[in-house]
C-alpha positions as CSV (number, residue, x, y, z in Angstrom):
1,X,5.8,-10.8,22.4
2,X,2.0,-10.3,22.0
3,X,0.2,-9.1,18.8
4,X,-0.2,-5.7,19.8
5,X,4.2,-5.4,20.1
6,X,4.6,-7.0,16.4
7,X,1.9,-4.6,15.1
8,X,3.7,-2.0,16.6
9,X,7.3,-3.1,15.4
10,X,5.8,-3.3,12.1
11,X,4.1,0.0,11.6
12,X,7.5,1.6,13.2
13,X,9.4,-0.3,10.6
14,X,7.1,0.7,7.5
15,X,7.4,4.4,8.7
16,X,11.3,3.9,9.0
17,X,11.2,2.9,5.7
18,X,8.7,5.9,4.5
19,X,10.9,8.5,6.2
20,X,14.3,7.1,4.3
21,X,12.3,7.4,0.6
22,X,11.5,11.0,1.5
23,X,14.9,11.1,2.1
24,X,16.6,9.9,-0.7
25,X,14.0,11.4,-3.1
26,X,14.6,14.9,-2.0
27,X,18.2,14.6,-2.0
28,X,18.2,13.3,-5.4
29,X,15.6,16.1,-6.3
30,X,18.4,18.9,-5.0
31,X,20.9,17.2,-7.2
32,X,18.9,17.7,-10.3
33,X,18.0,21.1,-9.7
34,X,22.0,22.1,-8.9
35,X,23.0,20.4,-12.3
36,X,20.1,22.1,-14.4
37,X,19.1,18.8,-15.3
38,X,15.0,20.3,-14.8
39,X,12.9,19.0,-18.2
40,X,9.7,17.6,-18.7
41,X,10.8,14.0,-18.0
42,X,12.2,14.4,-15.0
43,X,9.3,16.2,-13.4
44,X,6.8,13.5,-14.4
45,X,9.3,11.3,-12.1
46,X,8.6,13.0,-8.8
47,X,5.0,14.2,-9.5
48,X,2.4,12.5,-7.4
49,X,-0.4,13.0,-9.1
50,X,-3.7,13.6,-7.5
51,X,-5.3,10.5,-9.9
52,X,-2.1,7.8,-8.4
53,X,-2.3,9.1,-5.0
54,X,-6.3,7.6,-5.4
55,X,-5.8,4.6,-7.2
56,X,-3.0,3.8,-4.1
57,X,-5.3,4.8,-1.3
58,X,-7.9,2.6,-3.4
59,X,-5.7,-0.2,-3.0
60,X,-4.2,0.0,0.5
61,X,-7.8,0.6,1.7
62,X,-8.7,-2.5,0.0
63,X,-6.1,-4.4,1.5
64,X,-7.0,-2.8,4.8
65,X,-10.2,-3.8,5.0
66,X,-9.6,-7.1,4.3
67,X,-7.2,-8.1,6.7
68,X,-9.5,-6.1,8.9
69,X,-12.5,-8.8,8.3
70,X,-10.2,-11.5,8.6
71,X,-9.2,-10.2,12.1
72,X,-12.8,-9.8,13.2
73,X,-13.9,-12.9,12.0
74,X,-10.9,-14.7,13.6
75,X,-12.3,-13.0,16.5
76,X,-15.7,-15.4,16.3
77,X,-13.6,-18.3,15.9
78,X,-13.5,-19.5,19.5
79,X,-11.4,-22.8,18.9
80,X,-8.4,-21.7,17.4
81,X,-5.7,-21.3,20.2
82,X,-2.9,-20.2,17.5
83,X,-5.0,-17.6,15.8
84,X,-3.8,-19.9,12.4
85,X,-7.4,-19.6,11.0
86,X,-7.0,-15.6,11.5
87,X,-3.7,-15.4,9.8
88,X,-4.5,-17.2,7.0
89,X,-7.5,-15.5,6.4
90,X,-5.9,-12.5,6.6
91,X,-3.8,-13.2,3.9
92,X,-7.1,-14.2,1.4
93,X,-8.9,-11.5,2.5
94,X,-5.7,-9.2,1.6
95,X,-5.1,-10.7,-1.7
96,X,-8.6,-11.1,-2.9
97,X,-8.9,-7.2,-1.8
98,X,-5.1,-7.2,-4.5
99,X,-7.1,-9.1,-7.1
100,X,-10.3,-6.6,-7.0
101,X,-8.0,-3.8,-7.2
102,X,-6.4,-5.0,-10.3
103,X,-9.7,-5.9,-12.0
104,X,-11.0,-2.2,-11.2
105,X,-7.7,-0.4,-12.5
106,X,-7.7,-3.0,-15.3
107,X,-11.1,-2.0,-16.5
108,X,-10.5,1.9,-15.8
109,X,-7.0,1.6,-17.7
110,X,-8.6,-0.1,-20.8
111,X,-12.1,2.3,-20.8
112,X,-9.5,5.1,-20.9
113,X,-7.7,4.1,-23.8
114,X,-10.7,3.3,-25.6
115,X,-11.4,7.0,-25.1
């Protein structure tokens, strides 16, 4: 199975698994609206809000584009017949990209409060 086939399983997989949360949110959505169980807290629940929705693009992106160095600088590695180096720096790359995302929301969350 080349790289290419397991990328592919993969994203089919993650959009399996996208597709059944859709799913099961809007069914449990059209049981809280047939029991007139609508209030404030519930809404806040299945809101996304424009600011999450950034701060998780912010983050995938992150991740993103570090396993997307990691694969092109595996790619200038010319001795490395089991691609090891690439995978391994794909996870570093991916986790350091984890690690500036927290620092960032970290910092935003506590400038907020201090508002």
């Amino acid at each position: 199975m080349s790289s290419w086939d397991t990328l592919g399983l993969v994203a089919f997989l993650i959009l399996v698994g996208y597709v059944f949360k859709l799913i099961v949110d809007h069914r449990m959505r059209m049981k809280l609206i047939d029991k007139n169980m609508v209030d404030e807290n519930i809404k806040h629940l299945f809101t996304e809000g424009s600011q999450s929705q950034f701060l998780s693009s912010l983050k995938w992106g992150m991740v993103l584009i570090g396993v997307g160095l990691a694969a092109f600088i595996g790619r200038l590695i010319p001795d490395d017949p089991d691609r090891v180096i690439t995978f391994g720096a794909m996870l570093v790359l991916a986790g350091l990209g984890l690690l500036l995302y927290y620092f960032i929301i970290n910092k935003k969350f506590k400038r907020d409060s201090n508002s």
